[in-house]
PDB file as gemmi writes it, atoms N, CA and C in Angstrom:
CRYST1    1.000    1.000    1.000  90.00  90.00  90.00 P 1                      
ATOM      1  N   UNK A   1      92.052  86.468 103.161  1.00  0.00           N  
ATOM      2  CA  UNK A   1      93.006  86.245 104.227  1.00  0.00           C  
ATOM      3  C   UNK A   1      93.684  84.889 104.058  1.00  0.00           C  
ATOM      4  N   UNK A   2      93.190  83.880 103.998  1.00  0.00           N  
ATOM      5  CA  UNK A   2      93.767  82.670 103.539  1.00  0.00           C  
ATOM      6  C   UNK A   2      94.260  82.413 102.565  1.00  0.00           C  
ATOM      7  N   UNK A   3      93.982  83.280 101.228  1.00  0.00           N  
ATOM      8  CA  UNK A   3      94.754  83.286 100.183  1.00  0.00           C  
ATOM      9  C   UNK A   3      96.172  84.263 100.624  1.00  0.00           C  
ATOM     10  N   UNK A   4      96.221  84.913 101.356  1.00  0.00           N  
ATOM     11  CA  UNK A   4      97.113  86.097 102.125  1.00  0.00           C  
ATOM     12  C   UNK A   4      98.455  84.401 102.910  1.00  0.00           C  
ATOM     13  N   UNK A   5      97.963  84.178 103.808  1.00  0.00           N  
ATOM     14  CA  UNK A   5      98.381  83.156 104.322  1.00  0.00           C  
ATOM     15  C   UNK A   5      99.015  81.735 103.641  1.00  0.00           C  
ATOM     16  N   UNK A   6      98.614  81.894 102.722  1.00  0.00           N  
ATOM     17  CA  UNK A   6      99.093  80.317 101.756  1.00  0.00           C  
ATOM     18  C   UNK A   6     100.451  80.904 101.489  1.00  0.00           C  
ATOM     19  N   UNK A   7     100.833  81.830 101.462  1.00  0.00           N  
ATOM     20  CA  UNK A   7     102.020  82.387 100.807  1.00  0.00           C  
ATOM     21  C   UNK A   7     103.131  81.587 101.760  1.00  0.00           C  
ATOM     22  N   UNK A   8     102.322  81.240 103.161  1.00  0.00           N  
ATOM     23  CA  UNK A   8     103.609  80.536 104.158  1.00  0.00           C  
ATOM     24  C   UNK A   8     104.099  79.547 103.584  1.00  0.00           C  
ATOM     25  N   UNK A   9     103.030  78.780 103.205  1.00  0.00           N  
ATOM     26  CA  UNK A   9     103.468  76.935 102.160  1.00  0.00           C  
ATOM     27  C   UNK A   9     103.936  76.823 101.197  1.00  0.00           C  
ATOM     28  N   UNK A  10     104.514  78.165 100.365  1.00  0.00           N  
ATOM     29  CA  UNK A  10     104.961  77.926  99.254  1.00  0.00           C  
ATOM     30  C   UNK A  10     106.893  77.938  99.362  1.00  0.00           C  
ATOM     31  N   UNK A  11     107.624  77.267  98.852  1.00  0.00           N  
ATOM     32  CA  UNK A  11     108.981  77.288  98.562  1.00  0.00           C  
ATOM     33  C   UNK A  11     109.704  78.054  98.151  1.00  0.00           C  
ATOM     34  N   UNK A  12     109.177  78.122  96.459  1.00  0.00           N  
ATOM     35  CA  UNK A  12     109.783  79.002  95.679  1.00  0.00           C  
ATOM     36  C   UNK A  12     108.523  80.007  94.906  1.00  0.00           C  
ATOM     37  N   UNK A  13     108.616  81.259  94.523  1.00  0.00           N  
ATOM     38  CA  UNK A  13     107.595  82.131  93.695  1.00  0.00           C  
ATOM     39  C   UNK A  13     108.215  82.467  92.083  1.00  0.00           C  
ATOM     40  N   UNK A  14     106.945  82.562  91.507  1.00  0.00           N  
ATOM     41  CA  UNK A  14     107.256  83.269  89.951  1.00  0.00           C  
ATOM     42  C   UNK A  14     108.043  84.800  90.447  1.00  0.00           C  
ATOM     43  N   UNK A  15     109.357  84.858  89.429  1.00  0.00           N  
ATOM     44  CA  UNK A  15     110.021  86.154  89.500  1.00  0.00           C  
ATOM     45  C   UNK A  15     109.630  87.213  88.403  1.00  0.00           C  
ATOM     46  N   UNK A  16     109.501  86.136  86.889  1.00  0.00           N  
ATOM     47  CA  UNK A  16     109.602  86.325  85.814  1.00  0.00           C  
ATOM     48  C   UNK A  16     108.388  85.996  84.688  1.00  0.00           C  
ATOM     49  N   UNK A  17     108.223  86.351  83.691  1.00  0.00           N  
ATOM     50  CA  UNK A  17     107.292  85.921  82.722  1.00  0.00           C  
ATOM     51  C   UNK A  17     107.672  84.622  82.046  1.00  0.00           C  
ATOM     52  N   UNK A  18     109.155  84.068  82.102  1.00  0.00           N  
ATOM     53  CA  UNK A  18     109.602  82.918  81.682  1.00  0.00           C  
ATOM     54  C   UNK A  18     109.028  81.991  81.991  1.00  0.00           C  
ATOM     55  N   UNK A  19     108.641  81.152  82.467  1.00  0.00           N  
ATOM     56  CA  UNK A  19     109.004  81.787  84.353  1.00  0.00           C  
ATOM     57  C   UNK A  19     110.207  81.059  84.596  1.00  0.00           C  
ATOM     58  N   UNK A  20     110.371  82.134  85.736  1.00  0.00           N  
ATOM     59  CA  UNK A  20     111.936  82.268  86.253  1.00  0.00           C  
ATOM     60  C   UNK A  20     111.521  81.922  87.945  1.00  0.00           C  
ATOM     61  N   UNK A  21     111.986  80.770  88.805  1.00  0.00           N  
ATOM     62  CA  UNK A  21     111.185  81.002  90.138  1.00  0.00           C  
ATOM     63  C   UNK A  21     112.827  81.060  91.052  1.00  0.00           C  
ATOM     64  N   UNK A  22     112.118  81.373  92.038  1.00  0.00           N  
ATOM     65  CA  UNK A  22     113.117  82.283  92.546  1.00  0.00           C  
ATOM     66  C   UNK A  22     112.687  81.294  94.502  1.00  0.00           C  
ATOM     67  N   UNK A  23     114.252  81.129  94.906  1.00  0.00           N  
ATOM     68  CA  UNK A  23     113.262  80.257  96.721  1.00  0.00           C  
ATOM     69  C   UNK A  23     113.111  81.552  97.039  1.00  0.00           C  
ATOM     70  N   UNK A  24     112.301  81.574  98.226  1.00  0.00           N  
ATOM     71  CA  UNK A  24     111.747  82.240  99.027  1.00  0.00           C  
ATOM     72  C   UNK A  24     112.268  82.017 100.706  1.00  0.00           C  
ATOM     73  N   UNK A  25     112.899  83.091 101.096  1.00  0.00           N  
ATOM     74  CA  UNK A  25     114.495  83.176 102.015  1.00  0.00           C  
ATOM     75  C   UNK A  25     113.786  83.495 103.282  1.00  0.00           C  
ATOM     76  N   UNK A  26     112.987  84.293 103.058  1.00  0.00           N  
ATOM     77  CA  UNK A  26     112.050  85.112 104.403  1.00  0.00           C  
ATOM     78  C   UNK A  26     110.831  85.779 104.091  1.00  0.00           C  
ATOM     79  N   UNK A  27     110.243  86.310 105.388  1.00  0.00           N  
ATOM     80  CA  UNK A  27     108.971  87.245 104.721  1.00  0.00           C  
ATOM     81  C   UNK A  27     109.633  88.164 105.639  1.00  0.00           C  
ATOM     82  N   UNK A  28     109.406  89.286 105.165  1.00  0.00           N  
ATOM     83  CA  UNK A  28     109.751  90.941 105.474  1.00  0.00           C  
ATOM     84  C   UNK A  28     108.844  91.932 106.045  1.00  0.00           C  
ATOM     85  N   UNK A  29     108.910  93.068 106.631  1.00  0.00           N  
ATOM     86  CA  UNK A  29     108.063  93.461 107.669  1.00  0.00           C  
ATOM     87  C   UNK A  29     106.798  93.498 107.049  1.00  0.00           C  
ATOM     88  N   UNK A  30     106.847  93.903 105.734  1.00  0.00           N  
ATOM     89  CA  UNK A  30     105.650  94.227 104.591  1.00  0.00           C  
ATOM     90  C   UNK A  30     104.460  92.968 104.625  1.00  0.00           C  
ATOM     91  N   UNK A  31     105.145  91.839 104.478  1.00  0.00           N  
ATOM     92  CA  UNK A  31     104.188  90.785 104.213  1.00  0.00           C  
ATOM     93  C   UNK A  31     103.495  90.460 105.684  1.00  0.00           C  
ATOM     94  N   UNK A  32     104.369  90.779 107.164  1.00  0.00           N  
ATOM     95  CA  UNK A  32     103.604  90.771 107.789  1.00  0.00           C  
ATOM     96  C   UNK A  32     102.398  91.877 108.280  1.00  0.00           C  
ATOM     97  N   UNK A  33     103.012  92.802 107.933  1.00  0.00           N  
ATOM     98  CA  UNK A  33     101.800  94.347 107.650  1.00  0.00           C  
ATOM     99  C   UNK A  33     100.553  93.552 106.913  1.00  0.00           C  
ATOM    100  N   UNK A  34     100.759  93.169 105.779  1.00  0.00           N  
ATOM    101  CA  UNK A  34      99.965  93.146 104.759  1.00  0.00           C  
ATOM    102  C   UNK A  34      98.845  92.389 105.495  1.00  0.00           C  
ATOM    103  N   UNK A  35      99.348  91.027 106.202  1.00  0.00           N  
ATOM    104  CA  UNK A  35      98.643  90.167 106.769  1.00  0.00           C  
ATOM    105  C   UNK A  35      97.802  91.191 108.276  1.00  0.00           C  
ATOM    106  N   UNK A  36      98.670  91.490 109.364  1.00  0.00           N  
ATOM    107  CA  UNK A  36      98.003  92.460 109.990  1.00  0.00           C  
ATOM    108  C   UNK A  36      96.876  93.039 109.700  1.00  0.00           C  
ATOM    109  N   UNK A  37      97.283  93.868 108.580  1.00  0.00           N  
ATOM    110  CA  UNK A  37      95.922  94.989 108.054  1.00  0.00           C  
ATOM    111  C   UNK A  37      94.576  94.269 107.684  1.00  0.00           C  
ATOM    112  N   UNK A  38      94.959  93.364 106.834  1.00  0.00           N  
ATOM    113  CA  UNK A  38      93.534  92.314 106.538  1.00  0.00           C  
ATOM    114  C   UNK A  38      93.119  91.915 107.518  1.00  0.00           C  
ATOM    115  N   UNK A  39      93.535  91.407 108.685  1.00  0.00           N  
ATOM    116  CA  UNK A  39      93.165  90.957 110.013  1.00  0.00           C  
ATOM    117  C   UNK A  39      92.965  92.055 110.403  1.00  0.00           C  
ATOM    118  N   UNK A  40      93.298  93.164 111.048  1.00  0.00           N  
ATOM    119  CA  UNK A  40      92.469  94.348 111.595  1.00  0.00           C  
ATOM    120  C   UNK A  40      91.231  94.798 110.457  1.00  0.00           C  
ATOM    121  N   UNK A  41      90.826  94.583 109.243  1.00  0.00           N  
ATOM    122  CA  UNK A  41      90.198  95.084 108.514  1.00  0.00           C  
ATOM    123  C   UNK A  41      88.809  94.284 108.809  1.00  0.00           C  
ATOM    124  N   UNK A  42      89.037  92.814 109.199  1.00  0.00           N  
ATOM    125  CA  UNK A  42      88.092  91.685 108.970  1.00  0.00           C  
ATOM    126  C   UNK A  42      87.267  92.013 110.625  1.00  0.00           C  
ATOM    127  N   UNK A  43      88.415  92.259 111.526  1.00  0.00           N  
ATOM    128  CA  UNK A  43      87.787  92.485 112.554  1.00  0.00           C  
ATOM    129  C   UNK A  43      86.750  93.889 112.999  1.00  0.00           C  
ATOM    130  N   UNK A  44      87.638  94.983 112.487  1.00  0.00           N  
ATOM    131  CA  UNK A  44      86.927  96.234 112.187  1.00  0.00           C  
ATOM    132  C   UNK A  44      85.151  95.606 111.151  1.00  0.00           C  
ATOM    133  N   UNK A  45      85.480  94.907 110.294  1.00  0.00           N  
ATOM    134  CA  UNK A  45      83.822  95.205 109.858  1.00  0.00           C  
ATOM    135  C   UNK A  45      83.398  94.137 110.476  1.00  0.00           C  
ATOM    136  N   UNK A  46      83.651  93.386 111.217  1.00  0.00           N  
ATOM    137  CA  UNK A  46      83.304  92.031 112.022  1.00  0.00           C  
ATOM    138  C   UNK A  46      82.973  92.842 113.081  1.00  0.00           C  
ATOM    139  N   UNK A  47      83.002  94.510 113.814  1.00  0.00           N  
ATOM    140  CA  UNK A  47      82.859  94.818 115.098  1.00  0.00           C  
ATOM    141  C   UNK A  47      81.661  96.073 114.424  1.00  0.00           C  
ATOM    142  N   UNK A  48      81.794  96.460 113.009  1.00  0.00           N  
ATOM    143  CA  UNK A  48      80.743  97.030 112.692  1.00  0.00           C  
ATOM    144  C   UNK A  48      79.498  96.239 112.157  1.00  0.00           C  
ATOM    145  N   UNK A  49      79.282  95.392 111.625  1.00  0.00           N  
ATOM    146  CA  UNK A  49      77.869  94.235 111.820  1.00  0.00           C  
ATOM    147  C   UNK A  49      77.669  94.356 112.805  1.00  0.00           C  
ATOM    148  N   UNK A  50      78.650  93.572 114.356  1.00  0.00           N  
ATOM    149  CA  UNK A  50      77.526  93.232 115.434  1.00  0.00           C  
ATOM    150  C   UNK A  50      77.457  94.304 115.717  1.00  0.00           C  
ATOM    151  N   UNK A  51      77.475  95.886 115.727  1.00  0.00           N  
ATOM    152  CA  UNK A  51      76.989  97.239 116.127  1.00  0.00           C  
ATOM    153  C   UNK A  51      75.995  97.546 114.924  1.00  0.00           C  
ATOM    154  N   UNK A  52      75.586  97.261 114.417  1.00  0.00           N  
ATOM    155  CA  UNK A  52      74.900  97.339 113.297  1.00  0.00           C  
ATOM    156  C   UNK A  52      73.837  96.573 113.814  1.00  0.00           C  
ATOM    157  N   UNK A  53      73.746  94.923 113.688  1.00  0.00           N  
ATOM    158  CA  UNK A  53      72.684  94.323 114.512  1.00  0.00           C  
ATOM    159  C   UNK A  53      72.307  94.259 115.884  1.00  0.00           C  
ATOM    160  N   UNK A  54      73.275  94.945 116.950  1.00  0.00           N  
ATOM    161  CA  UNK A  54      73.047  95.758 117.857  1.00  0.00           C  
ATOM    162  C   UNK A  54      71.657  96.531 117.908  1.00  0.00           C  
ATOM    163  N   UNK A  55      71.855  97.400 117.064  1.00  0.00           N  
ATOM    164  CA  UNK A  55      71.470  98.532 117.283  1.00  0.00           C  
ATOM    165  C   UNK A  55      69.494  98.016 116.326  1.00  0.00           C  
ATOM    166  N   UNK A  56      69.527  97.667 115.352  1.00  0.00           N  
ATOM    167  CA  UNK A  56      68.619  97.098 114.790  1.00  0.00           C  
ATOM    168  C   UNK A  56      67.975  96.199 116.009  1.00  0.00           C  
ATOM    169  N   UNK A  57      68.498  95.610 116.964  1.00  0.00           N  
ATOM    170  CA  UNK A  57      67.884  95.021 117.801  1.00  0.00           C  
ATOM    171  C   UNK A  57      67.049  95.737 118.668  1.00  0.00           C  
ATOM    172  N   UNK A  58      67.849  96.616 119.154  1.00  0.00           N  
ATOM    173  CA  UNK A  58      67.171  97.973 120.095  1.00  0.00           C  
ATOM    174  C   UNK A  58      66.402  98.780 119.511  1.00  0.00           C  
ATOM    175  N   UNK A  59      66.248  98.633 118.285  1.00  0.00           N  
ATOM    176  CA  UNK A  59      65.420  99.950 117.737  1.00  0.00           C  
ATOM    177  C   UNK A  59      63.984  99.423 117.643  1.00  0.00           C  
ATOM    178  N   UNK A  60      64.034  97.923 117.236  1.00  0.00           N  
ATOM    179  CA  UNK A  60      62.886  97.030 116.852  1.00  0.00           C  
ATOM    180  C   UNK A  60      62.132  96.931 117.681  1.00  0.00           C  
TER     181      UNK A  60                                                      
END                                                                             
């Protein structure tokens, strides 16, 4: 996720194998999806552990 996020601090990105860098104008609905999903993903298994040690608690 923080490697997801660094993408805010950067200026310009590699376009090319030259390299060729290219500024960076905006982020587009995609990059904020991208970020979204990892954040719903982290929280989803962040809500399956504590139901996981939940339940290991009650069983014990």
């Amino acid at each position: 996720m923080l490697i997801m996020l660094s993408f805010l601090f950067h200026k310009s990105i590699v376009i090319s194998e030259a390299p060729t860098y290219s500024k960076i104008f905006g982020y587009g609905l995609g990059y904020w999806l991208w970020i979204a999903i990892a954040g719903f993903s982290i929280i989803a298994n962040l809500c399956r552990v504590m139901r996981q040690l939940n339940y290991d608690l009650n069983v014990t």
